[in-house]
PASEBA-1860 file (N, C-alpha, C; in nm, 3 decimals):
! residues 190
1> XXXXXXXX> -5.821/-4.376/2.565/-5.692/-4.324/2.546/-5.604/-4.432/2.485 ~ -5.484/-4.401/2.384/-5.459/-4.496/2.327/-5.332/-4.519/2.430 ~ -5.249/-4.616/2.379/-5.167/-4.661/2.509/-5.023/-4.623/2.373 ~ -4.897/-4.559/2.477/-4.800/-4.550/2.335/-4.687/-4.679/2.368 ~ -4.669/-4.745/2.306/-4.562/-4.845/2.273/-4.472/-4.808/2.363 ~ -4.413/-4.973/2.408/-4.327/-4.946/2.484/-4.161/-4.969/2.403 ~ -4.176/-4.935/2.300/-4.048/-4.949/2.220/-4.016/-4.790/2.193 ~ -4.144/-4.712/2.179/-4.103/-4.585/2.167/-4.058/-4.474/2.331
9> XXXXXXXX> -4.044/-4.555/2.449/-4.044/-4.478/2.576/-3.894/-4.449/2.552 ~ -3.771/-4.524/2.539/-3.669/-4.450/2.493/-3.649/-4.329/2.376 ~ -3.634/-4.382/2.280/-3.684/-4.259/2.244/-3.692/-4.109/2.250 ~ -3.867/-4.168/2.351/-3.932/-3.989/2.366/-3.813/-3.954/2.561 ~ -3.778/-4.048/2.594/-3.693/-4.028/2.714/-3.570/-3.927/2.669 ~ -3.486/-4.002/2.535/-3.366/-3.906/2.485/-3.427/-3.765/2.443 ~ -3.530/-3.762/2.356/-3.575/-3.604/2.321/-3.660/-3.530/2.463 ~ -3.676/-3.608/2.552/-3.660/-3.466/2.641/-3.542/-3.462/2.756
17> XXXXXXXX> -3.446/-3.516/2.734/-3.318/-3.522/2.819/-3.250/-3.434/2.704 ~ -3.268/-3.412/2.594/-3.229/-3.344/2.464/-3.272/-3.200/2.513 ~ -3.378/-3.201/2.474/-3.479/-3.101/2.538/-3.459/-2.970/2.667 ~ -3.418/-3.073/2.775/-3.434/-3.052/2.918/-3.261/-2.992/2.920 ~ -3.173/-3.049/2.877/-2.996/-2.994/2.834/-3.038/-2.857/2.777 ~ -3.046/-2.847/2.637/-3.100/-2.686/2.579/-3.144/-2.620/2.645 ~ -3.267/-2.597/2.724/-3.300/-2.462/2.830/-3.188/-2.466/2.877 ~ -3.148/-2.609/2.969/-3.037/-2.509/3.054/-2.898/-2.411/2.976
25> XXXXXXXX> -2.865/-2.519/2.898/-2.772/-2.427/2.814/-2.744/-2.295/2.754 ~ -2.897/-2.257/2.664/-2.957/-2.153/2.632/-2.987/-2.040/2.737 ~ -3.026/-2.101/2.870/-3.006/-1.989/2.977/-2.873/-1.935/3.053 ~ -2.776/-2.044/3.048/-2.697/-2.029/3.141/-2.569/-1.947/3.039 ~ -2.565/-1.942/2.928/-2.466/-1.863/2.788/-2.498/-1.731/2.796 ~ -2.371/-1.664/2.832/-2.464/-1.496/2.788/-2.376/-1.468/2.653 ~ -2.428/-1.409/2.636/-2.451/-1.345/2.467/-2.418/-1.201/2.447 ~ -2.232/-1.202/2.391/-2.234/-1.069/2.410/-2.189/-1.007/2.254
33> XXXXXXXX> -2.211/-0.894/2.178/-2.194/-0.883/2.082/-2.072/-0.802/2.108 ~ -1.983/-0.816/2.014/-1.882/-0.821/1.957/-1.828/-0.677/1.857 ~ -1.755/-0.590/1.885/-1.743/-0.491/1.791/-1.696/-0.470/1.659 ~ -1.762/-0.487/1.542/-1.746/-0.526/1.407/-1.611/-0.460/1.356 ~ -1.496/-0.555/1.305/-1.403/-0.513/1.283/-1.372/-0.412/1.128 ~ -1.459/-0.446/1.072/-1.514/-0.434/0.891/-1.556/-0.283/0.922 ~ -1.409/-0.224/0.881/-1.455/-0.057/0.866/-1.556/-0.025/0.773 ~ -1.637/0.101/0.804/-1.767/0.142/0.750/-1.681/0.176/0.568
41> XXXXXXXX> -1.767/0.214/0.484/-1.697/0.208/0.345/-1.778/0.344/0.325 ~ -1.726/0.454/0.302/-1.700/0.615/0.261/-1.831/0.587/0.150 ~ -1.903/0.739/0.152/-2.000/0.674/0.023/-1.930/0.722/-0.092 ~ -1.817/0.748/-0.124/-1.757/0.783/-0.242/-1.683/0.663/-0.304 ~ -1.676/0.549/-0.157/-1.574/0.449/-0.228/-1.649/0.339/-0.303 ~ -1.612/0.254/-0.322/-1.638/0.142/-0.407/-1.622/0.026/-0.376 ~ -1.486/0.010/-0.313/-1.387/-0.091/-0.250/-1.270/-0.078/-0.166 ~ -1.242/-0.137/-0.054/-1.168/-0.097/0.035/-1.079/-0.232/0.079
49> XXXXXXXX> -0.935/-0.223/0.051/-0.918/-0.372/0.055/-0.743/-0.336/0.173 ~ -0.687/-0.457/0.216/-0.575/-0.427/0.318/-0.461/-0.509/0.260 ~ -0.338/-0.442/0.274/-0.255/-0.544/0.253/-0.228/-0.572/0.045 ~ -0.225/-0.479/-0.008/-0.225/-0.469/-0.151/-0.116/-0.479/-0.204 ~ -0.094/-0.523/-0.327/0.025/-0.544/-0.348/0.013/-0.542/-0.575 ~ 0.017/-0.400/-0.644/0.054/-0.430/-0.757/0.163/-0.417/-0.816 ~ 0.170/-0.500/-0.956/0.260/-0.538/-0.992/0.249/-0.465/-1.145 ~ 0.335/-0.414/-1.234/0.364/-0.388/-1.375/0.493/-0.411/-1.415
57> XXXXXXXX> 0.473/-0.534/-1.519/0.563/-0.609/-1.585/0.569/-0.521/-1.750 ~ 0.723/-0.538/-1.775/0.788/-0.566/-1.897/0.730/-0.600/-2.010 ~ 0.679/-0.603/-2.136/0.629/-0.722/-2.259/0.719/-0.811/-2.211 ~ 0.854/-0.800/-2.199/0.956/-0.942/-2.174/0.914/-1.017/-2.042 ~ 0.837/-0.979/-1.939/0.785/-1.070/-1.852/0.850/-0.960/-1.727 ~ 0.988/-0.889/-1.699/1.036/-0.864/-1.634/1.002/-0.726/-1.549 ~ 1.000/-0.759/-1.442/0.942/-0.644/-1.305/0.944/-0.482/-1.374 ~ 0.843/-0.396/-1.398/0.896/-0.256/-1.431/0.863/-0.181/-1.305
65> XXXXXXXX> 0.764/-0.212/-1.240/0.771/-0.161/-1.083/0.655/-0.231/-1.009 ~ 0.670/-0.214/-0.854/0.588/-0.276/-0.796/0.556/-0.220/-0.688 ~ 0.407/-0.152/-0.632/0.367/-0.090/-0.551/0.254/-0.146/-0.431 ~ 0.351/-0.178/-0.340/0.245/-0.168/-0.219/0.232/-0.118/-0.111 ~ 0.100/-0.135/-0.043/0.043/-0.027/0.023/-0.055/-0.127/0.151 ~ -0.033/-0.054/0.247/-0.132/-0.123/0.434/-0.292/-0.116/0.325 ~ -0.354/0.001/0.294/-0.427/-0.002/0.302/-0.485/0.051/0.163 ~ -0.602/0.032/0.090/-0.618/0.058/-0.069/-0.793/0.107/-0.057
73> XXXXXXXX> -0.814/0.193/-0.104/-0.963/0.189/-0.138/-0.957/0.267/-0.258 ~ -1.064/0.241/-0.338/-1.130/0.281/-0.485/-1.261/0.343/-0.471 ~ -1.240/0.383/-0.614/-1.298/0.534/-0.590/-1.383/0.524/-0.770 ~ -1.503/0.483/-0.792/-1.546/0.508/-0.916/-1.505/0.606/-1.000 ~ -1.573/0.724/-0.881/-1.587/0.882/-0.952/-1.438/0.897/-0.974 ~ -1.344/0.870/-0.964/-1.196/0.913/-0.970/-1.149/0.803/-1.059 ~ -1.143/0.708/-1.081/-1.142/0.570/-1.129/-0.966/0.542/-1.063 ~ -0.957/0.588/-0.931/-0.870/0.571/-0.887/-0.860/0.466/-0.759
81> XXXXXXXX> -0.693/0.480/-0.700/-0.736/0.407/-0.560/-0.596/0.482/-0.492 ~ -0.678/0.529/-0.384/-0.635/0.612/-0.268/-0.549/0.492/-0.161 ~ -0.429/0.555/-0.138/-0.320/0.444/-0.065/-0.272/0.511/0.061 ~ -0.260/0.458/0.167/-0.188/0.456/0.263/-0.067/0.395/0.327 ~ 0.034/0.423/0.366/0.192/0.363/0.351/0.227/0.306/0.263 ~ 0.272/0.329/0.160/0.315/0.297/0.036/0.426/0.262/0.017 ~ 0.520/0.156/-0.048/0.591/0.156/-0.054/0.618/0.107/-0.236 ~ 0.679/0.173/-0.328/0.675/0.190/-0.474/0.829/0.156/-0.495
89> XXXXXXXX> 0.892/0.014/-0.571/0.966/-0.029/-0.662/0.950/0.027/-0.753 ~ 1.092/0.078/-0.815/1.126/0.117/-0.943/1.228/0.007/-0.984 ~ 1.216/-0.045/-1.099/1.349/-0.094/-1.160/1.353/-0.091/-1.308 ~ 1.460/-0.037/-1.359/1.492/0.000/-1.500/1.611/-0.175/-1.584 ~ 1.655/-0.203/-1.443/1.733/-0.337/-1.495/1.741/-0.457/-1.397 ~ 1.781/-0.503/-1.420/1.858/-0.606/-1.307/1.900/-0.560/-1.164 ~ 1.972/-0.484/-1.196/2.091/-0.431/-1.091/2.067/-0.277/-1.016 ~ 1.952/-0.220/-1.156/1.912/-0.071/-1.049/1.769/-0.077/-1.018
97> XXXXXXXX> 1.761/-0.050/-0.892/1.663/-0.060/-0.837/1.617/0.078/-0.763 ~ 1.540/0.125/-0.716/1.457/0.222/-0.654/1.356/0.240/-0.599 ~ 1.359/0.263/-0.498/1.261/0.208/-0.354/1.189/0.377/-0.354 ~ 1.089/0.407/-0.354/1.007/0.514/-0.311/0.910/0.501/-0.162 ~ 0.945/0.604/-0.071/0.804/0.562/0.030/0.719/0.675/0.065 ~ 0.610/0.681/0.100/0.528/0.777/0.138/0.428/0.700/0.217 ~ 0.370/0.882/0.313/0.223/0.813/0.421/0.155/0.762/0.314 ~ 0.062/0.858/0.249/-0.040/0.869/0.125/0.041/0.820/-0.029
105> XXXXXXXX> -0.052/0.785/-0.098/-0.056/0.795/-0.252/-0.184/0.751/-0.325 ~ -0.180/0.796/-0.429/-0.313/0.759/-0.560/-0.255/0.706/-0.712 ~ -0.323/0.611/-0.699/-0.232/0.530/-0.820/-0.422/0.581/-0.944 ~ -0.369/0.628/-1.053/-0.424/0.649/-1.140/-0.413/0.531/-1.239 ~ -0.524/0.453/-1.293/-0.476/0.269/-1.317/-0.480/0.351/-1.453 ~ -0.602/0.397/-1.522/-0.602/0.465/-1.621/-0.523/0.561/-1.708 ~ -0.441/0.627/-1.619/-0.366/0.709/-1.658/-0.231/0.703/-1.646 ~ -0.219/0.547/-1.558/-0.070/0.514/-1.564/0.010/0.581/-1.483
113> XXXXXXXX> -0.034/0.677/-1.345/0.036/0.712/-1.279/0.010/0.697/-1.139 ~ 0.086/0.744/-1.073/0.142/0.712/-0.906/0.174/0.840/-0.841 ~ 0.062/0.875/-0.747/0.155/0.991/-0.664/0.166/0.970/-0.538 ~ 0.298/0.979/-0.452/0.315/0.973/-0.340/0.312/1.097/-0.231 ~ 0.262/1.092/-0.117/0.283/1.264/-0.057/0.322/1.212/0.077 ~ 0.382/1.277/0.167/0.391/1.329/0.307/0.541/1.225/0.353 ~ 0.647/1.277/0.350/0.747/1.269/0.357/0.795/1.143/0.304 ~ 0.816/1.157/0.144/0.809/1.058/0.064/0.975/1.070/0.057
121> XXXXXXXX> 1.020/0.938/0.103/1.191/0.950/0.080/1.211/0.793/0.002 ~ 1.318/0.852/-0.132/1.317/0.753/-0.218/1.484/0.681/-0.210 ~ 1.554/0.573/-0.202/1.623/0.551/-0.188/1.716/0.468/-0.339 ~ 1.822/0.455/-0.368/1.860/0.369/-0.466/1.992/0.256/-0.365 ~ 2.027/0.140/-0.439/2.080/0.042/-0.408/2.240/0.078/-0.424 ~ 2.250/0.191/-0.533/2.358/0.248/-0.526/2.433/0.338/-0.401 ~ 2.288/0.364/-0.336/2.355/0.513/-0.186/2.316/0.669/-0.244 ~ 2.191/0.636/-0.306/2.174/0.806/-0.336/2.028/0.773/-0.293
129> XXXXXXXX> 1.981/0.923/-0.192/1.875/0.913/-0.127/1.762/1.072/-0.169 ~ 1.683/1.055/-0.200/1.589/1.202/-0.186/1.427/1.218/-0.129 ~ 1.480/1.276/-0.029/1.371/1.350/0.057/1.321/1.459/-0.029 ~ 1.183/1.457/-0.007/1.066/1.500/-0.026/0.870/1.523/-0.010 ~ 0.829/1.610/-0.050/0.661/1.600/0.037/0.633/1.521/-0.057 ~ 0.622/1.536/-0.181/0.537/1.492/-0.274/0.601/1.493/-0.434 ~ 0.583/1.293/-0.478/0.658/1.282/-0.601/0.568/1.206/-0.707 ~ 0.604/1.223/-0.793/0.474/1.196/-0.912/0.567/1.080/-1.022
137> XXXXXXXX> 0.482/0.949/-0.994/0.567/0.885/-1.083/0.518/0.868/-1.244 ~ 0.556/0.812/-1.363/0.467/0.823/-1.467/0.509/0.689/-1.530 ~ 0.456/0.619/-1.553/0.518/0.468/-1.629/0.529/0.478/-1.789 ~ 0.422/0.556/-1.841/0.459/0.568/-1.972/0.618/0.582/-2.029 ~ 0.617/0.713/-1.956/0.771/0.763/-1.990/0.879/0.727/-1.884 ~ 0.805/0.613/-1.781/0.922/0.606/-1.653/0.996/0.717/-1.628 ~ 0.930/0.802/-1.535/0.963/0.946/-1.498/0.913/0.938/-1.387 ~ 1.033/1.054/-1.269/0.965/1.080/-1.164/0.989/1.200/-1.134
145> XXXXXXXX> 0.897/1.276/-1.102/0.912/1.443/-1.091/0.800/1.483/-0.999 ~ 0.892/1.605/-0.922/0.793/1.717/-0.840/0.861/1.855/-0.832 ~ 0.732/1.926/-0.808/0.762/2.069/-0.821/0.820/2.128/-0.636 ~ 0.806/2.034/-0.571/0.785/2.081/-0.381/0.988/2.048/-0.370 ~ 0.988/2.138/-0.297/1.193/2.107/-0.215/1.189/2.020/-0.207 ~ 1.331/1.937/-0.296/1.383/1.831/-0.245/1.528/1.827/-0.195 ~ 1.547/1.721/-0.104/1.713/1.721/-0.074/1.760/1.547/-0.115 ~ 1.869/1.543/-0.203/1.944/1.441/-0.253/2.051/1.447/-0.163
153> XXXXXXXX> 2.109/1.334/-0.096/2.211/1.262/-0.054/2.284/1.140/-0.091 ~ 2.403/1.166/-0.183/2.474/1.085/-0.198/2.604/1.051/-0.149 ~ 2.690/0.940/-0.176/2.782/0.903/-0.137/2.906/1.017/-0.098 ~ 2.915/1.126/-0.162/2.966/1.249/-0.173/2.944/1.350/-0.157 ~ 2.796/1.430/-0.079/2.764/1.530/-0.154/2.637/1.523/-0.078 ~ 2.544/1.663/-0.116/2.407/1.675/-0.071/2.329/1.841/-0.142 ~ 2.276/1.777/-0.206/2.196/1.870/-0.278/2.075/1.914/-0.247 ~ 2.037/2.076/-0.235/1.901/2.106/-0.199/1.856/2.188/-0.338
161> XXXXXXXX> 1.718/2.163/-0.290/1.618/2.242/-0.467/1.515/2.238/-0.490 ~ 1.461/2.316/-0.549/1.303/2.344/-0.583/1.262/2.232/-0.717 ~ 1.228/2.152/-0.719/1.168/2.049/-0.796/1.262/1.976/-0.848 ~ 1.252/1.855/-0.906/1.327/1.740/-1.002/1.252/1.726/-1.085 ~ 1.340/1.631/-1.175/1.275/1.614/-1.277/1.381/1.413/-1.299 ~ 1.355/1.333/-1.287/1.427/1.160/-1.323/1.387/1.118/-1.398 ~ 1.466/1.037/-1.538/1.414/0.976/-1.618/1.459/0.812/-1.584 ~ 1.376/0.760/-1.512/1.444/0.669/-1.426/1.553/0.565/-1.544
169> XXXXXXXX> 1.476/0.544/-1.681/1.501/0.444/-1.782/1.615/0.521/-1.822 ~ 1.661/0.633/-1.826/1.767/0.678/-1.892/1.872/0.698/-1.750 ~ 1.846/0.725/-1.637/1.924/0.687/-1.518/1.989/0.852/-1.471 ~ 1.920/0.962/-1.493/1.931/1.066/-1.513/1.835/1.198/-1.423 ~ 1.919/1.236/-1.345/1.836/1.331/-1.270/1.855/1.491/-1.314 ~ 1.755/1.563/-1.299/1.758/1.712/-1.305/1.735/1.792/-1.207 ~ 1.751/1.888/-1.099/1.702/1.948/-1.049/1.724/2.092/-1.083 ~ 1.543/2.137/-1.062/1.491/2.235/-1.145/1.576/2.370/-1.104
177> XXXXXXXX> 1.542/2.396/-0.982/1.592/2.566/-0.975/1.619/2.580/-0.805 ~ 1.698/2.712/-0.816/1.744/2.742/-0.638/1.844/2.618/-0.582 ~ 1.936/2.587/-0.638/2.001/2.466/-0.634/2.099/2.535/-0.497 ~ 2.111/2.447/-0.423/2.267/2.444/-0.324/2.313/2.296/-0.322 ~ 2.441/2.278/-0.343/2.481/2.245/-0.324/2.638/2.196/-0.223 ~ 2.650/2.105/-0.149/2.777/2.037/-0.038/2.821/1.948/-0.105 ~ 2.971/1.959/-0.098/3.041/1.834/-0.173/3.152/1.773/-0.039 ~ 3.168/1.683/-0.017/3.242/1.627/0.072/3.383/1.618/0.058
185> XXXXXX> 3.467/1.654/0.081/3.630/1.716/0.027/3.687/1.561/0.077 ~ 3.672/1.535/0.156/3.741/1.386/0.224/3.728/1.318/0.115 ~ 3.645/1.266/0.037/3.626/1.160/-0.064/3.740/1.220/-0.136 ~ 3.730/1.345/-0.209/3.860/1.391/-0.305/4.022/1.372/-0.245 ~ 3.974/1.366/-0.122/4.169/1.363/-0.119/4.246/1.222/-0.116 ~ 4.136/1.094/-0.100/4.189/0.956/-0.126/4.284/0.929/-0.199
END
């Protein structure tokens, strides 16, 4: 039998005090798995992302609107992306601005549009407000229109009606048909 060096007894002493630590460690740890936070992905989607935030600029560099949303997933077959709490900037200048919100929306990247649904209320910086289910924005022509009841509230006044029609860039609203209107008499007698 060969005899092993006595330079190597430390050493082989640390690798099984090495050794002899691990079992116990390895036994005494329990091991519990953990419930995967990484929602399952739809087989229609593509990509599913949190916390989104786009942006469409000006040629001059300057903000033309900006839409974000809790939650975003994409969609090949649609070449879209399906949104949850949304919240959609409009701005035509400096000074006018326009806040849109909804539960849902689908931003069409291709087609340049934005639709918001389920009690989508849009506000301006001026004090004019409109409630509605569902509003369709369009960037080409910076337009926002729907065919579903809406009610406008402004500083004066409160309008009910069967669809709009905004040309946000020209600063100009229409509403389509079945109009009522409230005008506030107090403001007139100042």
């Amino acid at each position: 039998m060969k005899r092993i060096p006595v330079v190597l007894w430390p050493i082989g002493g640390i690798c099984f005090l090495l050794a002899l630590f691990a079992f116990f460690f390895v036994s005494r740890v329990n091991v519990t798995t953990l419930p995967s936070k990484i929602q399952k992905v739809m087989p229609e989607e593509s990509l599913k992302i949190s916390d989104i935030d786009f942006r469409q600029d000006y040629n001059d560099g300057q903000e033309k609107w900006n839409l974000k949303a809790k939650e975003a997933s994409f969609s090949k077959k649609t070449n879209a992306f399906s949104l949850s709490h949304v919240l959609l900037t409009l701005r035509n200048s400096d000074k006018n601005l326009f806040t849109v919100e909804g539960r849902e929306g689908t931003y069409f990247k291709g087609r340049g549009e934005i639709q918001l649904k389920g009690d989508v209320i849009g506000k301006s910086l001026s004090g004019y407000q409109i409630n509605t289910e569902q509003l369709h924005y369009n960037q080409k022509n910076e337009s926002v229109e729907t065919k579903n009841h809406v009610k406008i509230i402004g500083p004066f006044f409160k309008i009910l009606g069967d669809g709009l029609f905004a040309d946000i860039k020209g600063e100009k609203i229409t509403i389509i048909g079945n109009i009522h209107a409230t005008f506030l008499t107090g403001v007139f007698n100042k």
